[in-house]
Structures are given as structure tokens and as C-alpha cells.
Wavefront OBJ file of the C-alpha trace (Angstrom):
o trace
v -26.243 68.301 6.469
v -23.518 68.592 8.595
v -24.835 65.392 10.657
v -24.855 63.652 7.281
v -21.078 65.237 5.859
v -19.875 63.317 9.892
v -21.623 60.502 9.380
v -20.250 60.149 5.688
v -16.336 60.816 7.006
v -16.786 58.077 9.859
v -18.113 55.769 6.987
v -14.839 56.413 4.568
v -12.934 56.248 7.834
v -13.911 52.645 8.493
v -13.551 51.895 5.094
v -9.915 52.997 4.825
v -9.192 51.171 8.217
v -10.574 48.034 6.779
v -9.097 48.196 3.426
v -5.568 49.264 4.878
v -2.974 46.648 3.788
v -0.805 45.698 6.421
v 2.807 44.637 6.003
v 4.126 41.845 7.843
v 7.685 42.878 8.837
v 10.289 39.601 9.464
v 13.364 40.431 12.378
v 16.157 37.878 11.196
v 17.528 36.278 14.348
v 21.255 35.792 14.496
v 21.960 32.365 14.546
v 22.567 30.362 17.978
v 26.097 29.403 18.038
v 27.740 27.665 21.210
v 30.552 29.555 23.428
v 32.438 28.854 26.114
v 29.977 28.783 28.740
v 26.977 27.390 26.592
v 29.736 24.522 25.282
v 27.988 21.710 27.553
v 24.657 22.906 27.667
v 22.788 20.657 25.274
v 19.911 22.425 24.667
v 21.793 25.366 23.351
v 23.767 22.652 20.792
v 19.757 21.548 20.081
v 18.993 25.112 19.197
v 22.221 25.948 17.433
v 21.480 22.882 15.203
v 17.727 24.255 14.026
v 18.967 27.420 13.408
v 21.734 26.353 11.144
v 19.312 23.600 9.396
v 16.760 26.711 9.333
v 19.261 28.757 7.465
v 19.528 26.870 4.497
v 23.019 27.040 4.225
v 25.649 24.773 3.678
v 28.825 26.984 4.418
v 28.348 26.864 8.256
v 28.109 23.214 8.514
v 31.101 23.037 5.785
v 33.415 24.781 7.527
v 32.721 23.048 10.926
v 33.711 19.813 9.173
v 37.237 20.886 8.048
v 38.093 22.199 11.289
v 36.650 18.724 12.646
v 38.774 16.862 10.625
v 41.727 18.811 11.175
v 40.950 17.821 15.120
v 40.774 14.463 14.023
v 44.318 14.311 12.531
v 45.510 15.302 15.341
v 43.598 13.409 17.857
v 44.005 9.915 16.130
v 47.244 10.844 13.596
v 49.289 12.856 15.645
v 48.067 12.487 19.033
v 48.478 15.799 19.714
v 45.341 16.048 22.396
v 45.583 19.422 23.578
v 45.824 20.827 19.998
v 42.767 18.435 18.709
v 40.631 19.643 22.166
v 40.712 23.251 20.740
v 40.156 21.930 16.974
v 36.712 20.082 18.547
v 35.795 23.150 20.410
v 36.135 25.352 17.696
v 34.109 23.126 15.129
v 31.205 22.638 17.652
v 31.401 26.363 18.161
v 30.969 27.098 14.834
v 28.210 23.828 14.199
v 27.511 21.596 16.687
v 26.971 17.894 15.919
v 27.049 14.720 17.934
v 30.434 13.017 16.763
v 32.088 16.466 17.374
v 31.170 16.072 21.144
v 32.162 12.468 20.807
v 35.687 12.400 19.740
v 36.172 16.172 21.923
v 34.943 13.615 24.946
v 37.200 10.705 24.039
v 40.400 13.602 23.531
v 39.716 15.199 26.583
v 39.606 11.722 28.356
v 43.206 11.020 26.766
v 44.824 14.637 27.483
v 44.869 14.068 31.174
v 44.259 11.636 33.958
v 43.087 15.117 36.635
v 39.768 14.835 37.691
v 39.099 18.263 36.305
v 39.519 17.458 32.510
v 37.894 14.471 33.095
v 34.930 15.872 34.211
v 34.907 17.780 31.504
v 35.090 14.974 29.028
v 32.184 13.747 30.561
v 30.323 16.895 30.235
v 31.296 16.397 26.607
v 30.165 12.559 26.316
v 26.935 13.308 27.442
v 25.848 15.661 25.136
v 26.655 13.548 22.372
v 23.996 10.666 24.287
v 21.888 13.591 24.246
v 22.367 14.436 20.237
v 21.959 10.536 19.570
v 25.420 9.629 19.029
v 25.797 5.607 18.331
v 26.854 3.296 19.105
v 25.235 4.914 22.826
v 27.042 1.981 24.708
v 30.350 2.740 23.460
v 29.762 6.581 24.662
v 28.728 5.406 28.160
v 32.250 2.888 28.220
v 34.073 6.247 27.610
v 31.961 7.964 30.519
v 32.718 4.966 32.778
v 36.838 5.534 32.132
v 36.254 8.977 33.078
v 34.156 8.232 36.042
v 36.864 5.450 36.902
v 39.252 8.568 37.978
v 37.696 9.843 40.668
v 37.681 7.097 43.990
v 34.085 8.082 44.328
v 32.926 7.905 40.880
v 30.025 6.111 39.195
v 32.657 3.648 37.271
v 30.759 0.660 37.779
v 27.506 2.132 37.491
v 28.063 3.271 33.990
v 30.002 0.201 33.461
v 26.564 -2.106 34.100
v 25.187 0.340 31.890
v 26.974 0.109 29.083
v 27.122 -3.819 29.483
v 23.196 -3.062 28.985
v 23.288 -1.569 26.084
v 25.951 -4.051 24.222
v 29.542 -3.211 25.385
v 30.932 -6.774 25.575
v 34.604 -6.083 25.540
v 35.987 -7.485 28.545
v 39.190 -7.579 27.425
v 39.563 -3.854 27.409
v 38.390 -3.381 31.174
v 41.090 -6.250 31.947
v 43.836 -4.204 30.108
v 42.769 -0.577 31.574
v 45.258 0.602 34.147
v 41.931 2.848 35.070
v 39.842 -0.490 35.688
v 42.347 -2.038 37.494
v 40.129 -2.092 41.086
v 37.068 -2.643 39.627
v 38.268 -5.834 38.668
v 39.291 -7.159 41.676
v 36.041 -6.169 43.037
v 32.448 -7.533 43.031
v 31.066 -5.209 40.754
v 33.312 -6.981 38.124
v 31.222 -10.301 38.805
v 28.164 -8.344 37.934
v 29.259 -6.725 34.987
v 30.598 -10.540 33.437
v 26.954 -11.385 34.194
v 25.543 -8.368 32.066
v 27.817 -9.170 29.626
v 26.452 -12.439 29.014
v 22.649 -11.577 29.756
v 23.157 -8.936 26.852
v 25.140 -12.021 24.339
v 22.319 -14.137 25.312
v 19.217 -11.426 23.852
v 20.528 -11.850 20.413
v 23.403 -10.694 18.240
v 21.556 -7.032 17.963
v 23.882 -5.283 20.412
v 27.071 -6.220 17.988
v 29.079 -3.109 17.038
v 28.397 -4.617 13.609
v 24.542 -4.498 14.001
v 24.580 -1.523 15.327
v 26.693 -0.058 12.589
v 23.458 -1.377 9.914
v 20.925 -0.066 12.577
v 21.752 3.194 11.530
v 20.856 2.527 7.448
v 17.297 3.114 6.830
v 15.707 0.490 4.352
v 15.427 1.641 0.792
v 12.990 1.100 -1.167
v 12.283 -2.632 -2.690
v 11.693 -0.985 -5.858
v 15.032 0.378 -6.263
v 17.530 2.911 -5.656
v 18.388 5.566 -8.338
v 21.456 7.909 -7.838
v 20.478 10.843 -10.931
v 22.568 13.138 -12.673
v 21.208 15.981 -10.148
v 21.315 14.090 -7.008
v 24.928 12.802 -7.318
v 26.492 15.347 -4.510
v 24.128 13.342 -2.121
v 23.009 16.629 -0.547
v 19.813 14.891 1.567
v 22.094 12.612 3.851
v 23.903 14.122 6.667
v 24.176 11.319 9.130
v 28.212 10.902 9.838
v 29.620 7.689 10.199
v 31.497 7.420 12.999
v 35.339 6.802 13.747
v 33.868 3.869 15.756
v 32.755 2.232 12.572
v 36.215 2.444 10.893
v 36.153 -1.540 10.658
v 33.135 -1.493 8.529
v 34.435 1.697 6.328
v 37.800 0.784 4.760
v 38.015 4.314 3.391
v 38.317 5.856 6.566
v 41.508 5.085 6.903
v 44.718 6.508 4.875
v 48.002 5.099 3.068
v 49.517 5.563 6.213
v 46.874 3.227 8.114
v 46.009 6.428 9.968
v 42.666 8.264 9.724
v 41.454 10.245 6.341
v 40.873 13.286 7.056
v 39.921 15.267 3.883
v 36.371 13.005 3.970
v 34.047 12.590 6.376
v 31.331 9.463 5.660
v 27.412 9.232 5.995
v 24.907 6.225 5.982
v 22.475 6.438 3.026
v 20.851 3.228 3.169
v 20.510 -0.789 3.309
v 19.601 -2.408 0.255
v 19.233 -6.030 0.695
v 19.805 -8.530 3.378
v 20.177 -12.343 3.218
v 21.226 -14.858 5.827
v 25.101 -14.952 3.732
v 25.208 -10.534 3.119
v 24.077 -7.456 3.689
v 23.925 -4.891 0.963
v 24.342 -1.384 2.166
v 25.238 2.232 0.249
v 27.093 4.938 2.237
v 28.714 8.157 0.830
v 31.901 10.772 1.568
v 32.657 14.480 0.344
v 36.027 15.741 0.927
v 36.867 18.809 2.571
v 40.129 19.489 1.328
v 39.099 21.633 -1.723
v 37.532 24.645 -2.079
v 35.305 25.104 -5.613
v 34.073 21.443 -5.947
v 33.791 18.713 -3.069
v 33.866 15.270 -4.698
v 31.515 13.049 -3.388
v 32.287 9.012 -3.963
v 29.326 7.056 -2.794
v 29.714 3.391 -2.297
v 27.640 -0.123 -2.583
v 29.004 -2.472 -0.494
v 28.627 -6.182 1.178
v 29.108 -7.738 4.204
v 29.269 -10.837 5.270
v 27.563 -12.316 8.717
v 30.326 -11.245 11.205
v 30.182 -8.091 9.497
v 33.702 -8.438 7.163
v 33.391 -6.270 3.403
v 33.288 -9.181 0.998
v 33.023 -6.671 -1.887
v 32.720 -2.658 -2.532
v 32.209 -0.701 -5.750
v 31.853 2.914 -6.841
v 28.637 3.357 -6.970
v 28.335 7.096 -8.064
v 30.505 10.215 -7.630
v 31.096 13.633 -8.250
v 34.607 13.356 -8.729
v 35.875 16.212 -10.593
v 33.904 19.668 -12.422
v 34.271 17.243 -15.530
v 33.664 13.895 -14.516
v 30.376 12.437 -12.723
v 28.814 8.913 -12.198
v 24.831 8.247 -11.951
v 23.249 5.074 -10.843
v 20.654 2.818 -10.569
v 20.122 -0.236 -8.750
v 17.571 -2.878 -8.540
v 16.824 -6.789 -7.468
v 20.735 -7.185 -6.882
v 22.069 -5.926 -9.922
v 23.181 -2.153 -10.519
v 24.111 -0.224 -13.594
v 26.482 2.644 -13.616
v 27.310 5.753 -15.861
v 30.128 7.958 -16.422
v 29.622 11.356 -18.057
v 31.894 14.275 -19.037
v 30.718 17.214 -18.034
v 30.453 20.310 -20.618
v 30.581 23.759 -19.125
v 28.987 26.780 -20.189
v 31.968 28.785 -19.410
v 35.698 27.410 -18.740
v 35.990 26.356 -15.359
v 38.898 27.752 -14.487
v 37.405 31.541 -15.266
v 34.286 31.555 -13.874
v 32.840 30.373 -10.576
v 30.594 27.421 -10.369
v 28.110 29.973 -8.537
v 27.747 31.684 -12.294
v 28.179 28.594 -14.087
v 26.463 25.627 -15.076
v 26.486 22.368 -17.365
v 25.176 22.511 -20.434
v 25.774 19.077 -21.875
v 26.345 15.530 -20.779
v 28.626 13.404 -22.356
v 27.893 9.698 -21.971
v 31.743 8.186 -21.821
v 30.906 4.587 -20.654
v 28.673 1.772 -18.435
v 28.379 -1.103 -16.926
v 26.145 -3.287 -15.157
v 26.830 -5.275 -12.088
v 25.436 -8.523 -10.340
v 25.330 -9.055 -6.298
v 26.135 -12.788 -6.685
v 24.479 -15.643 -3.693
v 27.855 -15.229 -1.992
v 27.734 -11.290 -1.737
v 30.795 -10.922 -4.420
v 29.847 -8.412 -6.823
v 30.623 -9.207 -10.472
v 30.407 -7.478 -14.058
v 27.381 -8.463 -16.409
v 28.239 -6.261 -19.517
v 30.583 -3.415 -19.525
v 30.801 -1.030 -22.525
v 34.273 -1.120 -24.652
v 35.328 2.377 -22.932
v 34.555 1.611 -19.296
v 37.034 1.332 -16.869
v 36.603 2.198 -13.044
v 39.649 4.033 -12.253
v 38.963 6.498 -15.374
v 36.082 8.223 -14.110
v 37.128 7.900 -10.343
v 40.605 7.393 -9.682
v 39.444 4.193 -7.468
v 41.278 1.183 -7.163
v 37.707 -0.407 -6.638
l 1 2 3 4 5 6 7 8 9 10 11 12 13 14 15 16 17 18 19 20 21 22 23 24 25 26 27 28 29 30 31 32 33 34 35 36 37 38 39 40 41 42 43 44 45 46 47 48 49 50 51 52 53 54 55 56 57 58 59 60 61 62 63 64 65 66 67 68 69 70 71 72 73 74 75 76 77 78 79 80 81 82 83 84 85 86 87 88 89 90 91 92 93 94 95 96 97 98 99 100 101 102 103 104 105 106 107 108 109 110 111 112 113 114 115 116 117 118 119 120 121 122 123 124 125 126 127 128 129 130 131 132 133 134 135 136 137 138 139 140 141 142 143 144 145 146 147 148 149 150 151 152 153 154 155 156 157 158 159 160 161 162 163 164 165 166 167 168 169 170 171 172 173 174 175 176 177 178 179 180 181 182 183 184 185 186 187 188 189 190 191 192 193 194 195 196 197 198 199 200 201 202 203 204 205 206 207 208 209 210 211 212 213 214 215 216 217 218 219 220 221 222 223 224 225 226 227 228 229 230 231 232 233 234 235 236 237 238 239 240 241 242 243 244 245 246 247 248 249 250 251 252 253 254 255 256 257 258 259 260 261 262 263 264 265 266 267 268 269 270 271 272 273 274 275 276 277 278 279 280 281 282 283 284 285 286 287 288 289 290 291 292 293 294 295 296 297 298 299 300 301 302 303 304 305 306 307 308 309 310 311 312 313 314 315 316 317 318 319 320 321 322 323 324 325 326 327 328 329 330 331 332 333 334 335 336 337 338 339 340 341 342 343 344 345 346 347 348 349 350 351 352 353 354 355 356 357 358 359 360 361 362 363 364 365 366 367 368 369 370 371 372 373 374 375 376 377 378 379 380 381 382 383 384 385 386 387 388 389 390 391 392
């Protein structure tokens, strides 16, 4: 018996042991974020990026913005470059992103003409080649000025480079103070000729083409902006400063930079040998409860000039919202008022939430042959600067 009472307690043993539920236990891992001595190392920006896209959050990359934009003002505003070199440093510290390392580069390239800050704008510059900053030739022209410094640099080098990927601006080597051997020497003949093998590939090295490179095609069945989708959440690739001819918005009353938006690329629509159709959005950063989000249709001509731009959608206040649709060249648009749950001015839009749409007024628009954009029926109420404050 007692053979049988061991052999019976092994049995249950095994049974518990197989029937055991096991509990998976999850560490969370601090997020990666960049610090002085990781600042350059772009691998660490690569991993401080997944973990902040892993996180779900939108705070992090929120606040990195505003302190971005605050660098901006006084990089291109105020031209205060030491104070905008700290503002850039502290934004990438917080999220790291491409444009960030950019416009840090192109600051730290202004601040001084020492090889030392130089090298570190270079540092800087190639990161953002690294985080696929474009245009790419316009961040190797920057790394060329830097390089142009030292006696022994790689000036031309990157010069020939850049001429390779579609820097055609003669002009602005002539005018450089930095540039002023390398044109008297032979490398300048070489460059003129890389120059003009790039012109004669095609147009697709333009800064204009490579400003609609970086819109993906939408669909040929349409594009719909909904009720739900008007904060434009899914699109997070930033329009660059270098772009600012292409993006009237960008710039202020003051002809100086805006810096309570930044801009993304959403998509290309339509293009025809006379225009190109395009969308592209901004949310401000200089609010704290709602961002407004405006998100734009515009068209271009050949050479790359707006020939017309509209409001397409927008968030533009807790009360006031614009949906969309668009499709074969002609786009309808409609403003709501918003009805809250709760007054907004009580309770947080955390613990809030609409619970009724108001339609206020539409319209319908036609992209014409010439890439003018006019009204096809408009409702009695409509008016564009109602809903959105726009001038457009």
C-alpha cells in the first residue's frame, strides 16, 4: 500500500505541476531619451524614437515640439543662436526627430566660425541624413560650409556630393565668404560640371520636386477627412523650414517664421502637366486644452508657385470643426458646432465628450483645368472665415 499511497502522490504531483498557471510578469523599461553624451549618437536617437512611438503617447512628442518651435523663433526670428542651440538640444533631448537635428546643425553652423562648433554642427547634420531628413542634398550643402572651415576639410568633397544629389545653387557658393577658395580652385570646375550633369537627368532633383516626393499618393477613389479623424492624428511627417516657399503659412505677419504650428505632408491628390494637387496639415502648439489643426488642399503650378489654397478641414476651436471629402477634382466641405456634454470651460476634455453635431453650413468646390479652385454650390450660411478664422 504504501508503494501505491507514493506512487499516487508523484501522480497528483505531476498533475499540479502541469496544471499550474503561470503568470507572465511585464518589467516596463524607462524610455530611451538622448543626453549629452548620447546627443550625436544616432542609434540612440533611433531607439529613443521606438520607444516614444512604443509608448503610445502623445505628450512626449508634444512637448518636444513647443520647445522646438520656441528654438525656431529664435534661430530664424531673433537670431539669437546660442539661445536657439540650447532650445534644439533640449527638444531632441526630450524627442528626437530629424528636423530638430537639422535646424540645431544649421544654428550651430551660424553661432560660430571655430572649428570646434563646427564640428559639432556637423555631428548634428549627419544624424538628421541618418533620420531621413529631406531635402538630403540641402543637409550635405550645410555639411560642406562646415567642412569649408577647417583648411583640411572635405569642402569640396561634400560639395560634389551634394551637386549629386540636386544642390544647383551656384549662386550661393559664389556669395559665401566660406567658399571663397574653392572657387578659385579646380574643384569649382568640377562641381559646375555636376551641376549640370544633375539639370541634365531631369527636373526630379528640384527643391520643388523634392518637396512633392515626400506626399504619398492617395487613393484615386478619394480622400475623406471624417468627423473623428479631423485632428489628423496618423501623419507625423514635418515639413520642413526648407519648404517655406511651398507653405505660405509658415511664415508670420511679420514675414518671419510661425512658430505656434508646425506642418506635415498628408498626401498628393492629383497631378496634371498645368498642377499638382496636394493636402498638408498644422496643429498649433501655443495652447494647452485643444490644439487646432487646419489642414489644407492646395495647387501648384509647374515651377512649383501656389495658384490656389483652401481650408480643407480643421479643428479649430472645442466648438467649431470642419469634415471633408474629396473626389475627381471637386471637394465638399462641412462646418459643425460642436455640443458638449458638460461646459467646456468646467470640465476637462479628458472627462468630456461631444454629444451632438450641429450641421452650420457647406460647400462644394471645383479644381478647375488651370488649377484655380472655384465654388460649385455653397449653402446660404457658409462663409470660410466663420468656421476658421482664414482669410482663405
Amino acid at each position: 500500500m504504501k508503494k501505491y499511497r507514493l506512487l499516487s502522490l508523484a501522480f497528483l504531483s505531476l498533475a499540479f505541476c502541469c496544471t499550474r498557471i503561470h503568470k507572465r510578469y511585464v518589467v516596463k523599461v524607462q524610455p530611451t531619451q538622448l543626453n549629452d553624451s548620447t546627443l550625436y549618437d544616432a542609434d540612440a536617437a533611433q531607439d529613443a524614437i521606438f520607444d516614444a512611438e512604443e509608448s503610445g503617447t502623445d505628450s512626449i512628442k508634444n512637448l518636444a515640439r513647443k520647445i522646438f518651435l520656441d528654438g525656431v523663433d529664435l534661430y530664424v526670428n531673433k537670431k539669437n543662436y546660442p539661445a536657439a542651440v540650447k532650445q534644439f538640444k533640449r527638444a531632441l533631448m526630450v524627442y528626437p526627430t530629424a528636423q530638430a537635428y537639422y535646424e540645431l546643425g544649421c544654428a550651430l553652423e551660424d553661432l560660430s566660425s571655430s572649428p570646434s562648433s563646427n564640428k559639432e554642427a556637423i555631428a548634428a547634420l549627419q544624424v538628421a541624413l541618418k533620420l531621413d531628413f529631406k531635402p538630403d542634398y540641402m543637409v550635405t550643402y550645410k555639411i560642406a560650409r562646415a567642412e569649408a572651415i577647417d583648411p583640411q576639410g572635405y569642402a569640396a568633397y561634400q560639395l560634389n556630393a551634394a551637386a549629386r544629389l540636386g544642390f544647383s545653387d551656384t549662386s550661393a557658393i559664389l556669395k559665401d565668404e566660406r567658399f571663397a577658395s574653392f572657387v578659385k580652385s579646380p574643384d569649382f570646375v568640377e562641381f559646375k560640371g555636376l551641376v549640370l550633369a544633375t539639370a541634365a537627368r531631369g527636373d526630379q532633383h528640384r527643391m520643388f520636386d523634392a518637396f512633392l516626393q515626400n506626399f504619398p499618393d492617395l487613393p484615386a477613389s478619394g480622400f475623406t477627412v471624417p468627423r473623428e479623424g479631423v485632428a489628423m492624428k496618423n501623419y507625423s511627417r514635418t515639413i520642413s523650414y526648407a519648404f517655406h516657399d511651398f507653405v505660405p503659412e509658415m511664415a508670420n505677419v511679420s514675414f518671419g517664421r510661425d512658430v505656434s504650428h508646425e506642418f506635415y505632408f498628408v498626401g498628393k491628390l492629383d497631378q496634371t502637366p498645368v498642377y499638382t494637387v496636394v493636402i498638408y496639415t498644422s496643429k498649433g502648439f501655443d495652447v494647452d486644452d485643444m490644439q487646432p489643426v487646419f489642414t489644407y488642399i492646395v495647387t501648384y503650378d509647374k515651377e512649383g508657385k501656389v495658384v490656389a489654397s483652401k481650408v480643407l478641414s480643421g479643428q479649430f476651436s472645442a466648438e467649431k470643426l470642419r469634415t471633408a471629402r474629396y473626389i475627381n477634382g471637386e471637394f465638399t466641405v462641412e462646418d459643425y458646432h460642436c455640443v458638449w456634454e458638460q461646459p467646456i470651460d468646467k470640465v476637462s476634455f479628458d472627462h468630456n465628450k461631444v454629444k451632438q453635431y450641429d450641421l452650420v453650413a457647406n460647400a462644394t468646390f471645383v479644381v478647375q483645368p488651370d488649377g484655380t479652385i472655384t465654388a460649385k454650390e455653397k449653402s446660404g450660411s457658409f462663409s470660410e472665415t466663420a468656421a476658421t478664422g482664414s482669410k482663405k
